[in-house]
py3Dmol code that shows the C-alpha trace and the ligand (Angstrom):
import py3Dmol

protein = """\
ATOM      1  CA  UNK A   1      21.749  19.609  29.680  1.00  0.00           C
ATOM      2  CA  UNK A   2      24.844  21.908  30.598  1.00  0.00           C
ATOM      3  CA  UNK A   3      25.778  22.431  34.228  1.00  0.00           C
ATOM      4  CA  UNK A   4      25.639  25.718  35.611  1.00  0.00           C
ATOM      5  CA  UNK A   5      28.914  26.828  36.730  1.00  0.00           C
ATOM      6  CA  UNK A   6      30.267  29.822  39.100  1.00  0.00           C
ATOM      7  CA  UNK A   7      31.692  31.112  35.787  1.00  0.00           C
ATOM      8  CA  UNK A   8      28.141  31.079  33.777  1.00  0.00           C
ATOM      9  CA  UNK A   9      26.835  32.917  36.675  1.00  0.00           C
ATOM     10  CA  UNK A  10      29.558  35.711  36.759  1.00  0.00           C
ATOM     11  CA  UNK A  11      29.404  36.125  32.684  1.00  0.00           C
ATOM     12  CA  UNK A  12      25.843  36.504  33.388  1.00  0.00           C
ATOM     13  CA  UNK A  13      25.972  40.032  35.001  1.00  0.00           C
ATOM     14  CA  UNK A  14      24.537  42.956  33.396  1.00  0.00           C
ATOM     15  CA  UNK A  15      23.536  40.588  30.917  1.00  0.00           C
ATOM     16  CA  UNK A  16      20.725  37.595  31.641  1.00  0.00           C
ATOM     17  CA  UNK A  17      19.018  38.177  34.843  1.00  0.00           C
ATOM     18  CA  UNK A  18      20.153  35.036  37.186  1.00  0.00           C
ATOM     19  CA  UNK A  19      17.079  32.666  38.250  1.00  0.00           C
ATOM     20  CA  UNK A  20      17.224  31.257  41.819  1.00  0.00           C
ATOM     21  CA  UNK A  21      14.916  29.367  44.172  1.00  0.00           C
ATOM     22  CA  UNK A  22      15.400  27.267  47.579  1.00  0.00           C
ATOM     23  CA  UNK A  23      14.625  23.533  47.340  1.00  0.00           C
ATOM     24  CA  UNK A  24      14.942  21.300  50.251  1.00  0.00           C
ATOM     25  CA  UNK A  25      13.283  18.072  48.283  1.00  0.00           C
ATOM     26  CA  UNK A  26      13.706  15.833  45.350  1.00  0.00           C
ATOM     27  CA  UNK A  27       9.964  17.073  43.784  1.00  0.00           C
ATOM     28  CA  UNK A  28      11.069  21.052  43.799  1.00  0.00           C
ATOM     29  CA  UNK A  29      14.974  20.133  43.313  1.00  0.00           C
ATOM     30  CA  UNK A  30      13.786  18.079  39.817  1.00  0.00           C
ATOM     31  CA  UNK A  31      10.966  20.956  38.655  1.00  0.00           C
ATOM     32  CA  UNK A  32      13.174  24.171  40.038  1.00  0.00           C
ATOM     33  CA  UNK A  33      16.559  22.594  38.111  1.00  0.00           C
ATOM     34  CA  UNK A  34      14.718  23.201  34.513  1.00  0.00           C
ATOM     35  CA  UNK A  35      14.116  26.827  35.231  1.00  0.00           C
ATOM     36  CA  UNK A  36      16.727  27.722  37.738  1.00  0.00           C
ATOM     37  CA  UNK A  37      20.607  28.832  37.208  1.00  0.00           C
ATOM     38  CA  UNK A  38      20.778  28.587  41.384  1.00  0.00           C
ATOM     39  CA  UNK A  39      19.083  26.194  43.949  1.00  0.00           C
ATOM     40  CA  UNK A  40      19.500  26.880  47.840  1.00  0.00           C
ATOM     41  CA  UNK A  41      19.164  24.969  50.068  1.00  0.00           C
ATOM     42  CA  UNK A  42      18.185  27.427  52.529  1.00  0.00           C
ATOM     43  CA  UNK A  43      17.892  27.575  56.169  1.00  0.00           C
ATOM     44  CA  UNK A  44      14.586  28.597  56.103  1.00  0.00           C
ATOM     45  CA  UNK A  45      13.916  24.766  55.605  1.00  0.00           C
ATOM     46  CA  UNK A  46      13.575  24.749  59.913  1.00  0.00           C
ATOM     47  CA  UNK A  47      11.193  27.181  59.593  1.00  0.00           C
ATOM     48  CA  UNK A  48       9.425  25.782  56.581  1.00  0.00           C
ATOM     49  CA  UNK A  49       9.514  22.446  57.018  1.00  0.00           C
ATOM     50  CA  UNK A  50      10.220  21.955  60.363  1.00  0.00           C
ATOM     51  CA  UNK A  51       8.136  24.446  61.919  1.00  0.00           C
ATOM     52  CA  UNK A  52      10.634  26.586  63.605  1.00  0.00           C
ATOM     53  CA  UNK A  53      10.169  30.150  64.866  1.00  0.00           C
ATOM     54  CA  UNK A  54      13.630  31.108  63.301  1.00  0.00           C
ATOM     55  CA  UNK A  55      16.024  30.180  61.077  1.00  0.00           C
ATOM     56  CA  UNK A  56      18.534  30.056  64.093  1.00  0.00           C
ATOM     57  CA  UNK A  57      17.250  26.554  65.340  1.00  0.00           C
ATOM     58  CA  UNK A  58      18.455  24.588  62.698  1.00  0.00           C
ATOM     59  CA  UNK A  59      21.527  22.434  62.927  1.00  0.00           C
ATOM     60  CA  UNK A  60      23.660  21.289  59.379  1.00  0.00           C
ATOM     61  CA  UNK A  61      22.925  17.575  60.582  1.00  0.00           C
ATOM     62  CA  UNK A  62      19.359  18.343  59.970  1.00  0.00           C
ATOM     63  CA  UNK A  63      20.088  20.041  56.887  1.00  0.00           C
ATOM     64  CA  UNK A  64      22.792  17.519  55.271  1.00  0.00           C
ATOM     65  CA  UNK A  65      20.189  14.773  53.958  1.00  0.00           C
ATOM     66  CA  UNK A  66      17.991  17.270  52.436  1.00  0.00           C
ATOM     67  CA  UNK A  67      21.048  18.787  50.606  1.00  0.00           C
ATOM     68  CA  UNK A  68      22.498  15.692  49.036  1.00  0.00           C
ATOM     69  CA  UNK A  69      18.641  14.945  48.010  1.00  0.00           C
ATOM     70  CA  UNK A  70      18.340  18.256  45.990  1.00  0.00           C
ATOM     71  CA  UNK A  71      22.295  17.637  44.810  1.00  0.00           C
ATOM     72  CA  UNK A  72      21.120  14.447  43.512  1.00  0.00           C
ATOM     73  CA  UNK A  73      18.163  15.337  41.836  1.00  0.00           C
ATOM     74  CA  UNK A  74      19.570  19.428  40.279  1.00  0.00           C
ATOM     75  CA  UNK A  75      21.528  18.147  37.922  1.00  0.00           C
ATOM     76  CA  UNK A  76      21.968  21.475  36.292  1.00  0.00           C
ATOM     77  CA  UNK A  77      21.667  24.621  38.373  1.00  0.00           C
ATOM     78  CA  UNK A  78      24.236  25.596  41.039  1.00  0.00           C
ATOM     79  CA  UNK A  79      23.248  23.601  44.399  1.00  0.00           C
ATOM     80  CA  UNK A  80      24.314  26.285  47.441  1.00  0.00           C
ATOM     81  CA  UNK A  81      24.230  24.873  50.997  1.00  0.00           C
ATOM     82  CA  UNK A  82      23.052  27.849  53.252  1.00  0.00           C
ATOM     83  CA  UNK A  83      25.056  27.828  56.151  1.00  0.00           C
ATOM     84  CA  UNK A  84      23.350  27.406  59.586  1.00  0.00           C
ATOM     85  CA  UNK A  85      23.634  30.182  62.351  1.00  0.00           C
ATOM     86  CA  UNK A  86      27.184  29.890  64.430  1.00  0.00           C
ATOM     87  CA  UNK A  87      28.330  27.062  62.310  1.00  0.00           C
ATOM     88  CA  UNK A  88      30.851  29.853  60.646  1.00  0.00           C
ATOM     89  CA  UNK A  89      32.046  31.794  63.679  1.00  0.00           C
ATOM     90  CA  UNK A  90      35.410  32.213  63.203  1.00  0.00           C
ATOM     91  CA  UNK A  91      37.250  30.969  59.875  1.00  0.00           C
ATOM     92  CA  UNK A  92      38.468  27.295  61.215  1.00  0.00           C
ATOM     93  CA  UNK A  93      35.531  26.661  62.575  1.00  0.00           C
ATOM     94  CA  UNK A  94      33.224  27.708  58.948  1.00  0.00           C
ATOM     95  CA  UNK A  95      36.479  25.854  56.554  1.00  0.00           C
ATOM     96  CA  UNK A  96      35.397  22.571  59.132  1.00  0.00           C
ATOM     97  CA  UNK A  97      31.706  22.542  58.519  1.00  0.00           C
ATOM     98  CA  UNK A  98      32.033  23.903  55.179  1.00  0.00           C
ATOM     99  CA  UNK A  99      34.428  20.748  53.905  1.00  0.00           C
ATOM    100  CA  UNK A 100      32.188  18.540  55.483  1.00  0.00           C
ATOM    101  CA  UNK A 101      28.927  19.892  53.742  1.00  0.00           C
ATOM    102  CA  UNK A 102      30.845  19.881  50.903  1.00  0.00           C
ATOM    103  CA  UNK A 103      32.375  16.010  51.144  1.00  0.00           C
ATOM    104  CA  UNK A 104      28.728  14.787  52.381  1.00  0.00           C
ATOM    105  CA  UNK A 105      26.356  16.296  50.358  1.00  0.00           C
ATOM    106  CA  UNK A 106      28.775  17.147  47.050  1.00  0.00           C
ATOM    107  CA  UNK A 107      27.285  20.903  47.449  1.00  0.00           C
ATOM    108  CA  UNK A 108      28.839  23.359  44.529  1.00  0.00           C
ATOM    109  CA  UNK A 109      29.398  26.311  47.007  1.00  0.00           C
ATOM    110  CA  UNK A 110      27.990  27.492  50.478  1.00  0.00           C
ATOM    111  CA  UNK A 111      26.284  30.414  51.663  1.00  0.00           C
ATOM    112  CA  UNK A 112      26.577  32.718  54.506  1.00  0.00           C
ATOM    113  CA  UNK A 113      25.426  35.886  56.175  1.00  0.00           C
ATOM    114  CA  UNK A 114      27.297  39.366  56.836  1.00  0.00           C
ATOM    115  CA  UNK A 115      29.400  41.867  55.346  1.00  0.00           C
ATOM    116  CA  UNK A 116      32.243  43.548  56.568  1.00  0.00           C
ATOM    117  CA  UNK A 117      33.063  41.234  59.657  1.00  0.00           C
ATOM    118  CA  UNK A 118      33.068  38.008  56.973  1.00  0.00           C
ATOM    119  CA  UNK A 119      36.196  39.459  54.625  1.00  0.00           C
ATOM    120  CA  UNK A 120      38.161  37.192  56.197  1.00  0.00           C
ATOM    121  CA  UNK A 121      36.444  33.799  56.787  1.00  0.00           C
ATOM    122  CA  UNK A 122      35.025  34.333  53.210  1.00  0.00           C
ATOM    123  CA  UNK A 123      38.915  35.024  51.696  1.00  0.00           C
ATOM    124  CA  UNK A 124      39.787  31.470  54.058  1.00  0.00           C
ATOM    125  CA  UNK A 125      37.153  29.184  52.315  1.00  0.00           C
ATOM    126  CA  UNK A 126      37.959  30.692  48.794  1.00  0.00           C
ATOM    127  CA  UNK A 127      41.707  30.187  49.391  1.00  0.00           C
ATOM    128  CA  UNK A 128      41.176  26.424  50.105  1.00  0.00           C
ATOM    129  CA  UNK A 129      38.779  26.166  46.972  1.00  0.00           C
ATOM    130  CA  UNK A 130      35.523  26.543  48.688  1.00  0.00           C
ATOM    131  CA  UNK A 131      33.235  28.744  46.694  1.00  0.00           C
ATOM    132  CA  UNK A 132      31.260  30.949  48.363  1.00  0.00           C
ATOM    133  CA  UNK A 133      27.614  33.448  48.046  1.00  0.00           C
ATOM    134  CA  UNK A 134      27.656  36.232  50.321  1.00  0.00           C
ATOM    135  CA  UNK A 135      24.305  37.087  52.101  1.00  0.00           C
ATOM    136  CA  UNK A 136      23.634  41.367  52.981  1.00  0.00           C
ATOM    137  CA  UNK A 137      21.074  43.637  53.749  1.00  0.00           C
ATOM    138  CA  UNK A 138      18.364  42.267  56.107  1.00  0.00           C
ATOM    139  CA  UNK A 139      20.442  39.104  58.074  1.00  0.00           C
ATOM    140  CA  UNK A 140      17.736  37.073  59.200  1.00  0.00           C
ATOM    141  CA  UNK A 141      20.474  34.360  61.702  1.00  0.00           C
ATOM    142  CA  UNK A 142      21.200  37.868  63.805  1.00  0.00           C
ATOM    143  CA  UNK A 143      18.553  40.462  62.797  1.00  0.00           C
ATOM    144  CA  UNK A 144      16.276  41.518  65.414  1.00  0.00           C
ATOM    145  CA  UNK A 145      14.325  44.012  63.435  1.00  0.00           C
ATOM    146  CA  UNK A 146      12.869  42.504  60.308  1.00  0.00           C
ATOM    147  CA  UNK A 147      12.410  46.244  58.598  1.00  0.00           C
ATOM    148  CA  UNK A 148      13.359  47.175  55.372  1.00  0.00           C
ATOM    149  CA  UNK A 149      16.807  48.290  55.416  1.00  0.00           C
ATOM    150  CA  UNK A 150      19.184  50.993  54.169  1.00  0.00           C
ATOM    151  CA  UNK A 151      15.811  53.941  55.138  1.00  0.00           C
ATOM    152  CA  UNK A 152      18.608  55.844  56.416  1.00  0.00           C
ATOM    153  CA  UNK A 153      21.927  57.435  55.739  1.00  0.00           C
ATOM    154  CA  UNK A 154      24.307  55.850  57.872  1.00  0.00           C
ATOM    155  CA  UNK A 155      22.462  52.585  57.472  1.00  0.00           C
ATOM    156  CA  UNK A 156      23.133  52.514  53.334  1.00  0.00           C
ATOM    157  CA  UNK A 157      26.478  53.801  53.936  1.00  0.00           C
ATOM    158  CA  UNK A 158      27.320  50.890  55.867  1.00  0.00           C
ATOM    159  CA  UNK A 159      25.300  47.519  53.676  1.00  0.00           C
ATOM    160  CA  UNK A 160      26.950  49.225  50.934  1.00  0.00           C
ATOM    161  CA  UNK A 161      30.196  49.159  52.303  1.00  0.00           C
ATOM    162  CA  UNK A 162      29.280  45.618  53.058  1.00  0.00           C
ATOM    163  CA  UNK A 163      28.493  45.145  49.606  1.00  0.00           C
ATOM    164  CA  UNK A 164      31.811  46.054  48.508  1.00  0.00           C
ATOM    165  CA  UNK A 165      33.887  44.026  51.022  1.00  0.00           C
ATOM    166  CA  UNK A 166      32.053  41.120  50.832  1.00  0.00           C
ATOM    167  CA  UNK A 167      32.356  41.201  46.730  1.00  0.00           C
ATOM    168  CA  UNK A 168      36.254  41.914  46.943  1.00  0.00           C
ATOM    169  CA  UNK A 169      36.897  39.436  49.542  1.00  0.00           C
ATOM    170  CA  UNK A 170      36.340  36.429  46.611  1.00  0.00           C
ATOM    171  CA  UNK A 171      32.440  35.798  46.677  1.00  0.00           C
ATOM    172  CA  UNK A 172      30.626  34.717  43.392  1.00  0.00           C
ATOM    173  CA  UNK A 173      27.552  36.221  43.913  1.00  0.00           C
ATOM    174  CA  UNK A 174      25.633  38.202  46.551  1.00  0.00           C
ATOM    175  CA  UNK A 175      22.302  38.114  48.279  1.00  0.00           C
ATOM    176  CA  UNK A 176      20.782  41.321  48.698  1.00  0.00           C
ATOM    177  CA  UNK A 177      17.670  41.059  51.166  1.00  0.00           C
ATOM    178  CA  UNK A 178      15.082  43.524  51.817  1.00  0.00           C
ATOM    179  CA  UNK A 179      16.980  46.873  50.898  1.00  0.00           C
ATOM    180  CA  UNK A 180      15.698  49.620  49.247  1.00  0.00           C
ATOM    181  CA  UNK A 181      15.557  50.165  46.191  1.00  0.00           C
ATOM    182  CA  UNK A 182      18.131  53.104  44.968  1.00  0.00           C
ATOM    183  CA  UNK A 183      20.507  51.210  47.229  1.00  0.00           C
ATOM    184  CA  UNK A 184      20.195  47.264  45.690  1.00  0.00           C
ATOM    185  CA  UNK A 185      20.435  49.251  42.706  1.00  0.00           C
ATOM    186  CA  UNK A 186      23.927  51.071  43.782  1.00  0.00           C
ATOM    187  CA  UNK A 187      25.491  48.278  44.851  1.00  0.00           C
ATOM    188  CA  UNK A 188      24.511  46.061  41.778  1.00  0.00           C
ATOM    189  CA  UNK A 189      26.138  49.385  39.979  1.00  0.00           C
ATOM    190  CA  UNK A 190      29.412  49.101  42.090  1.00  0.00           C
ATOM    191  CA  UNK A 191      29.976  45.644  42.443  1.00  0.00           C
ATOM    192  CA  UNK A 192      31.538  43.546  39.585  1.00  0.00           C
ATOM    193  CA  UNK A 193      29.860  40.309  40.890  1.00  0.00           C
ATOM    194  CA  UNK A 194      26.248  39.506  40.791  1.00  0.00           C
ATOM    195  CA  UNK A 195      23.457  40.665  43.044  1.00  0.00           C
ATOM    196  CA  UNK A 196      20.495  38.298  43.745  1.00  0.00           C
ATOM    197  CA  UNK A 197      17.568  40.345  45.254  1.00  0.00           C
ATOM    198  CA  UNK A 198      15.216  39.094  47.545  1.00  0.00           C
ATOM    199  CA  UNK A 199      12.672  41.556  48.333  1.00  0.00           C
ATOM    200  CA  UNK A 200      15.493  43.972  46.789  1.00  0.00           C
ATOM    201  CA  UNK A 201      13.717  45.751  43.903  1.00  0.00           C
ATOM    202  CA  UNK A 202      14.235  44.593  39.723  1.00  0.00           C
ATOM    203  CA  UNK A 203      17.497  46.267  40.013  1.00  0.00           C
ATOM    204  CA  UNK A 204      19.598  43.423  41.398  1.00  0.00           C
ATOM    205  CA  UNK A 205      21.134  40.903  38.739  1.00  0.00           C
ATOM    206  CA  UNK A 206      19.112  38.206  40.041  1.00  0.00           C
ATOM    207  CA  UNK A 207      16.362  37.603  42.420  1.00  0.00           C
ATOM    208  CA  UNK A 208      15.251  34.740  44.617  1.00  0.00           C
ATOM    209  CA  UNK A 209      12.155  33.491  46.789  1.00  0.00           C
ATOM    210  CA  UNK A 210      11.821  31.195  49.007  1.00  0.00           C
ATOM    211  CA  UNK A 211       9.560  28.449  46.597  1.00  0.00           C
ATOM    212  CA  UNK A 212       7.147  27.484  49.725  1.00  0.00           C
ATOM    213  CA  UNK A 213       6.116  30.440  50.186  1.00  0.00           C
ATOM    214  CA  UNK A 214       5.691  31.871  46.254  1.00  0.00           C
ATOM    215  CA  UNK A 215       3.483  28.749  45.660  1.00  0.00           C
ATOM    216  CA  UNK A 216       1.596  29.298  48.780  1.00  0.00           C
ATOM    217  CA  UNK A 217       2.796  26.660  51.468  1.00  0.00           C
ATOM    218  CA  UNK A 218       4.066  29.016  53.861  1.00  0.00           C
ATOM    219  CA  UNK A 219       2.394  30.180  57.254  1.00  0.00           C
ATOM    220  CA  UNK A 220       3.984  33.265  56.996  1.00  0.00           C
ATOM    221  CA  UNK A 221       4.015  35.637  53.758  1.00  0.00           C
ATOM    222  CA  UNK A 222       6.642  38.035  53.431  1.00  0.00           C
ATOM    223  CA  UNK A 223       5.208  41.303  51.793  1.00  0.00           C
ATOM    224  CA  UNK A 224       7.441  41.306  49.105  1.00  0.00           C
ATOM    225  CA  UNK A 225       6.384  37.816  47.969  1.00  0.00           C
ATOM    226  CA  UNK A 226       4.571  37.610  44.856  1.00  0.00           C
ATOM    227  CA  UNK A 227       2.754  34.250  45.309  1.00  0.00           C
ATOM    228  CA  UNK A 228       2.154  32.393  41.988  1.00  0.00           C
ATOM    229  CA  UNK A 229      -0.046  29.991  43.819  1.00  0.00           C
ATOM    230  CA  UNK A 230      -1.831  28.807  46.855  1.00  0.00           C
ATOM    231  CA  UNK A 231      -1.090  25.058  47.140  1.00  0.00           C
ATOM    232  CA  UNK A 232      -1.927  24.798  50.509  1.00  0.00           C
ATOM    233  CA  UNK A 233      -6.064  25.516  49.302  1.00  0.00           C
ATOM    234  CA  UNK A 234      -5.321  22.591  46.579  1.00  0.00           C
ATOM    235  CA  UNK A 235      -3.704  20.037  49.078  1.00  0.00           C
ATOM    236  CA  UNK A 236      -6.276  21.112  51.511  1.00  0.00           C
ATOM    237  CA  UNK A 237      -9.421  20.067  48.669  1.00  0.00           C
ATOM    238  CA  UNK A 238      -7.502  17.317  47.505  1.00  0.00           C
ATOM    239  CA  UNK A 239      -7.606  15.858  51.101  1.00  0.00           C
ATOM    240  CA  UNK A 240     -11.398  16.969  51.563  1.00  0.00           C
ATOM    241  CA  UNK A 241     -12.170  14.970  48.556  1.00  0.00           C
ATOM    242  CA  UNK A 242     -10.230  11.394  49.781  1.00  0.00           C
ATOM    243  CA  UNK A 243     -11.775  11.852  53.339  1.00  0.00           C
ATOM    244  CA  UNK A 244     -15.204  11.839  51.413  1.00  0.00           C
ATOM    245  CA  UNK A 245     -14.482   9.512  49.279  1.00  0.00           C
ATOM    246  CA  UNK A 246     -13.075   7.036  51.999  1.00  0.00           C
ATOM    247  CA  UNK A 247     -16.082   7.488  53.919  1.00  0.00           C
ATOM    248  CA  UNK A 248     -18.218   6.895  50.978  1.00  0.00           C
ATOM    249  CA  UNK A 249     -16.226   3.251  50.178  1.00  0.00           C
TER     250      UNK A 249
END
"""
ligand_1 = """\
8
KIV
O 17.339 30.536 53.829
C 16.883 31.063 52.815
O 15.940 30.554 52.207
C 17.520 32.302 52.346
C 16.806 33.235 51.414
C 17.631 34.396 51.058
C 16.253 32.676 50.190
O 18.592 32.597 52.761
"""
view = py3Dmol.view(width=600, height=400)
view.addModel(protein, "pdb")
view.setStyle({"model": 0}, {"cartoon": {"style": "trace"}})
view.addModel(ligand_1, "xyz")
view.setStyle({"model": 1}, {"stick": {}})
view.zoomTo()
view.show()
């Protein structure tokens, strides 16, 4: 089994479409590593597993154990540690958490949100050998309008300016989330690094879900989710079926 490395990833654009998923547990880390080029660990693991409203909530000490539990277990694919909201608001403060995701839970690269305003933290953790995926498009840590973005003029002018100063500032890859679609599709044309879509149209050079909610474990179903399951109606008969059978003896 070869490791998946930030160069594999680059070579693969406009070539192999990239695979990704989130894990935040040794059962999905071990089945999403034989199919995946990229694991998260997302921060959608306080909303998904811990029940959160937003993704805002969650702190890195919450998210540290879970990340050196899919590290340990993804021996292949690329293990990203999703950066929690204000842990990266200026660049000291995102190289300090960042080197201490990275010592604790052996991480390959972190992740965070923004485009323009993050040229320079993003140049900072490259520059002292941090890699790093930038996150556009719909921000979900400071969004307050969960819409589809880039309807309008000024608003695709500006992600893809994003677009192109997050992928010059020393990025490996980009998230593009919730865009539409001629615009995922003219930054993936103007950028030289990959573009991971998430609810970003077949254009982008990769795409992503969140895995709770494609096999159905999720409260909340983004429309764009295709859902290849619903695993919360199997646990659900599974448990049915003990209860009787416990009551039965
Ligand atoms: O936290 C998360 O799961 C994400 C998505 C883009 C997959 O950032």
């Amino acid at each position: 089994m070869q490791k998946i490395t930030i160069e594999k990833i680059l070579k693969k654009k406009n070539k192999t479409p990239i695979v990704c998923l989130t894990a935040y547990s040794k059962a999905i880390a071990q089945i999403a590593d034989r199919y995946c080029d990229i694991i998260l660990v997302g921060d959608s693991l306080g909303m998904v597993l811990y029940g959160m409203k937003t993704t805002r909530k969650i702190k890195i000490e919450t998210m540290i154990p879970h990340a050196k539990t899919v590290k340990d277990f993804a021996r292949k694919s690329l293990v990203v540690f999703d950066m929690p909201y204000k842990t990266y608001t200026n660049k000291f403060i995102a190289y300090k958490n960042a080197r201490k995701i990275i010592k604790l839970t052996k991480c390959d690269a972190v992740k965070l949100e923004g485009g323009k305003k993050m040229v320079g933290t993003i140049k900072h953790l490259t520059k002292k050998g941090i890699p790093v995926m930038g996150h556009i498009g719909l921000l979900p840590q400071t969004s307050t309008n969960f819409k589809v973005k880039g309807k309008n003029f000024i608003q695709k002018k500006q992600i893809l300016e994003d677009a192109i100063a997050v992928s010059n500032s020393g990025v490996f890859a980009i998230i593009i989330e919730c865009v539409v679609e001629n615009l995922a599709k003219k930054i993936t044309k103007n950028v030289s690094i990959p573009t991971i879509g998430i609810g970003a149209s077949m254009h982008c050079d990769g795409q992503i879900l969140v895995t709770d909610d494609m096999i159905g474990l999720s409260d909340f179903l983004p429309k764009f989710v295709k859902q290849y399951s619903n695993l919360k109606k199997v646990i659900e008969k599974c448990i049915k079926n003990y209860s009787e059978d416990v009551k039965l003896r």
